[in-house]
C-alpha positions in Angstrom: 161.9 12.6 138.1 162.1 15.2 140.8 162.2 19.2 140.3 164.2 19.8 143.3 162.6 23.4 144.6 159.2 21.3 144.7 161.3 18.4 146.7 163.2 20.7 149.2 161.6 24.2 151.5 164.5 25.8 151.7 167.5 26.5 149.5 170.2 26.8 151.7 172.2 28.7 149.2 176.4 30.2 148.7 176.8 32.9 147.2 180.2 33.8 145.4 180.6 31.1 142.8 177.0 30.0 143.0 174.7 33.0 142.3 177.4 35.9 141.4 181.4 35.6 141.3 183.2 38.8 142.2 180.1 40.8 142.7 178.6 40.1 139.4 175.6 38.0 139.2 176.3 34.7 137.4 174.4 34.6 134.2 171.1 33.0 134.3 171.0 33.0 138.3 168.7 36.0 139.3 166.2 34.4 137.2 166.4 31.1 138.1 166.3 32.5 141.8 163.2 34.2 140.8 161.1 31.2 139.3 162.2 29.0 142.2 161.0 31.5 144.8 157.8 31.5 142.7 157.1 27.9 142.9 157.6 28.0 146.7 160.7 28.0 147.7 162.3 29.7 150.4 165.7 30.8 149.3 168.3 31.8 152.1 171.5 32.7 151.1 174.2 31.2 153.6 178.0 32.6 153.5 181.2 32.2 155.3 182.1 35.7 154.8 181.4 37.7 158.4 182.6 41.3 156.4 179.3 42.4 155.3 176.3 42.5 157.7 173.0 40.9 155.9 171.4 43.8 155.1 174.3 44.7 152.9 174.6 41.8 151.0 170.8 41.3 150.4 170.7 45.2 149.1 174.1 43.8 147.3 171.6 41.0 145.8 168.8 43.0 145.0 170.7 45.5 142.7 171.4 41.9 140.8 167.7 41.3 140.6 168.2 38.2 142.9 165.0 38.0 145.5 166.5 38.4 149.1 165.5 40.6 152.1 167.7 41.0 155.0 165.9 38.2 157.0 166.9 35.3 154.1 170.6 35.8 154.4 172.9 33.9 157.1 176.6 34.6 157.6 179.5 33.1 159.9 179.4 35.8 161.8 175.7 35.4 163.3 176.5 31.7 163.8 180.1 32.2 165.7 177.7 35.3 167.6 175.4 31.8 168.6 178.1 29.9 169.8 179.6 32.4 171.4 176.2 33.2 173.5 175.6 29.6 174.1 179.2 29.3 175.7 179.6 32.5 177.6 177.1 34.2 180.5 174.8 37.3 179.1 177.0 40.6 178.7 180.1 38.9 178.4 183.1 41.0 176.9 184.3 39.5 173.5 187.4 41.1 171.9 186.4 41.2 168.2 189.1 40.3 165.7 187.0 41.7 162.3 184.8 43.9 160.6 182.3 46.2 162.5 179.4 43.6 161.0 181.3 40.9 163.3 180.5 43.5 166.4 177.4 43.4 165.3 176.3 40.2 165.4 178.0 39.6 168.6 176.0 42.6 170.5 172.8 41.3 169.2 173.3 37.9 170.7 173.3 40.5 174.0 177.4 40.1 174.1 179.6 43.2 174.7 182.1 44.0 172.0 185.6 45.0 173.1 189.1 46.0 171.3 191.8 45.3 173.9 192.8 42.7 176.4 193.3 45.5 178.9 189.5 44.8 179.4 189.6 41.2 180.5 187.5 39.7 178.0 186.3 36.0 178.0 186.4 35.3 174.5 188.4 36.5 171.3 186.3 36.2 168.0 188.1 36.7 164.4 186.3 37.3 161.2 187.6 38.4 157.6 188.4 42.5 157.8 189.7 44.4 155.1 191.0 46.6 158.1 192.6 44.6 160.3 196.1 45.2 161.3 198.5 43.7 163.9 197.6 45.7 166.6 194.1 44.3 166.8 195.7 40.9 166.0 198.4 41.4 169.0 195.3 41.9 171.5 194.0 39.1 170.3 196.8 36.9 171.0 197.6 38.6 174.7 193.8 37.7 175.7 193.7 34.1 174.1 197.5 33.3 176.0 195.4 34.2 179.4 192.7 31.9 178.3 190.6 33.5 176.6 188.1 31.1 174.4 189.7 31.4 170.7 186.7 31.3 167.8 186.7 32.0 164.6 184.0 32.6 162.2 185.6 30.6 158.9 188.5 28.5 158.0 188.7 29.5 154.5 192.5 29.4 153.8 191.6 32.3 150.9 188.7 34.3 149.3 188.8 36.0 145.8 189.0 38.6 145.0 189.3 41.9 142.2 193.0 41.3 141.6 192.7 37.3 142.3 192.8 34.7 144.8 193.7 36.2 148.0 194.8 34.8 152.1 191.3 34.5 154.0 190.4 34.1 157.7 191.9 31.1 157.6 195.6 32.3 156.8 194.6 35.2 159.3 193.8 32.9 162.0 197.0 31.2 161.8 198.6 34.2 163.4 196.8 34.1 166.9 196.6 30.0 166.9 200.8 29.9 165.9 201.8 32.7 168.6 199.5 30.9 171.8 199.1 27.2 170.2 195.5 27.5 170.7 193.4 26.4 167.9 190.4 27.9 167.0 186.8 26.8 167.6 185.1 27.4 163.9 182.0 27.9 163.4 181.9 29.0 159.4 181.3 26.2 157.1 181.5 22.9 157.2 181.5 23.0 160.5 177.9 22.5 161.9 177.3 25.6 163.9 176.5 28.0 160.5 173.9 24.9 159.2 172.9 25.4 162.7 172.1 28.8 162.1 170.5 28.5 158.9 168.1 25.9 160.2 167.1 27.7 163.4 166.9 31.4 161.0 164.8 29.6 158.2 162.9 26.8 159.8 164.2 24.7 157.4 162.4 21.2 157.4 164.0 19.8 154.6 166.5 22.2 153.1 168.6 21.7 150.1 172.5 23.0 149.8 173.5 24.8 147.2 177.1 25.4 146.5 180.1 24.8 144.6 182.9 24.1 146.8 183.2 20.1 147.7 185.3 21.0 150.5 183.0 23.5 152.6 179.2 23.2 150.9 178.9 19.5 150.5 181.1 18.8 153.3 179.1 21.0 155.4 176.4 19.1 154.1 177.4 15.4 154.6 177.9 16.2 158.0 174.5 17.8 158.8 173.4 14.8 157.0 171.5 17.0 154.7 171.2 16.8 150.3 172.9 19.1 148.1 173.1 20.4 145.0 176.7 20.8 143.4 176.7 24.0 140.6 179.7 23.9 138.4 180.2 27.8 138.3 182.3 28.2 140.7 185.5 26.7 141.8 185.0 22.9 141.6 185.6 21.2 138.0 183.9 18.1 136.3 187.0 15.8 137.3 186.8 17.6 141.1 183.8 16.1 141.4 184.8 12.5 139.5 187.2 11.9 142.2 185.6 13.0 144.9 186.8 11.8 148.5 183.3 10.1 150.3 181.9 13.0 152.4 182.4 15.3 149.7 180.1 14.2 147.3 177.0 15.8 146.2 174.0 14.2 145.9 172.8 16.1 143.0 175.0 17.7 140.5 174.4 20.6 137.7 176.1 22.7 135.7 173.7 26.4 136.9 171.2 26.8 139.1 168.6 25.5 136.8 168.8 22.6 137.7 166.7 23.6 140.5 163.7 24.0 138.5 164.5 20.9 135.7 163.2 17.6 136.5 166.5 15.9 138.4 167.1 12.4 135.8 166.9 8.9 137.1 170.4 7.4 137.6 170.4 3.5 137.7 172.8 1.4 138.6 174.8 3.1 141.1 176.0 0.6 143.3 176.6 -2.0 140.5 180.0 0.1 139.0 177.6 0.5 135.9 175.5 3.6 135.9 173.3 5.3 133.2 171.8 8.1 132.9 169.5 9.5 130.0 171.8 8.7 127.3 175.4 7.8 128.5 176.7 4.7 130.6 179.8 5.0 132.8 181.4 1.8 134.3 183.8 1.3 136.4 185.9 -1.7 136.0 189.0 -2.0 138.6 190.4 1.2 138.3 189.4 1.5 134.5 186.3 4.4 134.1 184.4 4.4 130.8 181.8 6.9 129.5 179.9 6.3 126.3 176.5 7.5 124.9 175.7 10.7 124.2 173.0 13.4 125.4 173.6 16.2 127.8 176.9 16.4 129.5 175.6 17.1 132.6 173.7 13.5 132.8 176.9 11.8 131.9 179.0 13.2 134.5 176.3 11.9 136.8 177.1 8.8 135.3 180.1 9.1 135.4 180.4 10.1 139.2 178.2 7.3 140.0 180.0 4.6 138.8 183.3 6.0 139.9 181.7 6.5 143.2 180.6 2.3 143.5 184.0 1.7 144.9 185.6 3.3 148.1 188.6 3.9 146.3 188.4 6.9 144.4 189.9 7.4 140.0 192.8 9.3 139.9 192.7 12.4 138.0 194.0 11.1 135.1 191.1 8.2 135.3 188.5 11.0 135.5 189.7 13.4 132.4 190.5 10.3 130.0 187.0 9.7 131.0 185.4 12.9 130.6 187.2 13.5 127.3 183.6 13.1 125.5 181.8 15.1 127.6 184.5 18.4 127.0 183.8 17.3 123.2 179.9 17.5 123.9 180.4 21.1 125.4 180.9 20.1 129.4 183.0 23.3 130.4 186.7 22.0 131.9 
């Protein structure tokens, strides 16, 4: 059995659904964090959100007794900042769609932040603002229809918030990109250039990621052909995960961040459409999915996913929750 912050350097880690969820730590998490850092791993807190500038959301992580300095957190907007400097001369003019920790990260890659087309700038770069408003948006589209390059920091189609789920960067981007027909280049997750930056920031060897979105963390991952760790306190559920489409699927799953410092179980059989693991069995039989046993529900939806993963097809939701039905009844939150 492996303990996974003794296997991986670096925890390359989310943050809302994964250690808090609307700015209140998830319960359990700071300490986890806290015995993982002292068994040696680095912890770096990766997030598509280019708002907040990293000093803010470490002190934001440190008043929820989670262990992070200003140096351990990476954000979409220091890795659209990096692509932005790699495609553009040195004191090139950027029209900044965003928050002023967007500006930010664009000066310090040695760019020059501007507001308005009128100063002729080669690039327009939009992040998540709580204050942006069509004016800003309007420059924006006049410098990308005269060829400007278009980037945008995430995709994220929404974000949550206080009140509920709410439109993200994504939805904003679709303002610009729908008024010039120029798409976006992205560099938030999954796309590679914020695993990029976590990499180059951390000097990760052989980092683990941590999140709970199948469609941006272990995406992100598959693609940087790197492991992760799926947490089931965020958005994605138990039959998310079941049916998951190849590329999105984790290659360890557990229900908290714990499971960091818990000796990861031996799954067998995983190619056969029979797997166990501690005390269940899963098989897979056609497009039939079976789950009996009993033990912790976590190992049998491990089980579970790894015999509905032995086929390229994936189960059907209603596969996965007849399937799961025992694990709900042995205390696996829906």
């Amino acid at each position: 059995m492996t303990n996974l912050h003794e296997a991986y350097d670096v925890a390359l880690l989310d943050l809302d659904g994964v250690v808090y969820i609307g700015g209140v730590a998830i319960p359990g998490a700071p300490k986890a964090l806290q015995e993982a850092k002292r068994g040696g791993m680095h912890l770096a807190y990766v997030t598509n959100n280019a708002s907040r500038t990293p000093a803010a959301v470490a002190a934001l992580l440190r008043g929820m007794d989670v262990p992070a300095e200003t140096e351990d957190v990476v954000t979409s907007a220091q890795a659209a900042a990096r692509l932005l400097a790699d495609k553009l001369p040195a004191k090139a003019r950027v029209l900044v769609v965003g928050a002023t920790a967007l500006s930010l990260a664009v000066r310090e890659r040695g760019l020059v932040p501007v507001s308005t087309a009128a100063e002729d700038p080669q690039a327009v770069v939009q992040g998540y603002g709580p204050g942006i408003d069509y004016s800003r948006l309007a420059e924006g589209g006049l410098a990308v229809r005269a060829g400007a390059l278009f980037v945008g920091t995430n995709a994220d189609s929404t974000l949550p918030g206080k009140h509920g789920i709410q439109p993200g960067n994504g939805s904003l981007l679709r303002v610009i990109a729908h008024a010039t027909g120029v798409e976006p280049v992205i560099a938030g997750k999954p796309e590679p250039p914020l695993h990029r930056e976590s990499v180059i920031r951390t000097g990760a060897r052989r980092p683990l990621i941590v999140g709970d979105r199948l469609d941006t963390d272990i995406e992100a991952a598959s693609r940087a052909d790197c492991d992760s760790l799926l947490v089931l306190t965020g958005v994605t559920r138990p039959a998310d995960v079941v049916t998951a489409p190849e590329g999105q699927r984790p290659t360890y799953i557990g229900e908290t961040l714990r499971t960091l410092l818990a000796p990861y179980p031996e799954i067998s059989g995983q190619k056969t459409g029979t797997a166990t693991c501690g005390g269940w069995t899963a098989v897979r039989d056609g497009g039939a999915l079976r789950l009996t046993g009993d033990g912790a529900p976590a190992d049998g939806l491990r089980a579970l996913c790894a015999a509905a993963w032995s086929a390229p097809e994936p189960v059907s939701p209603g596969q996965a929750e007849a399937a799961l039905g025992a694990l709900y009844t042995a205390g696996l939150s829906h």
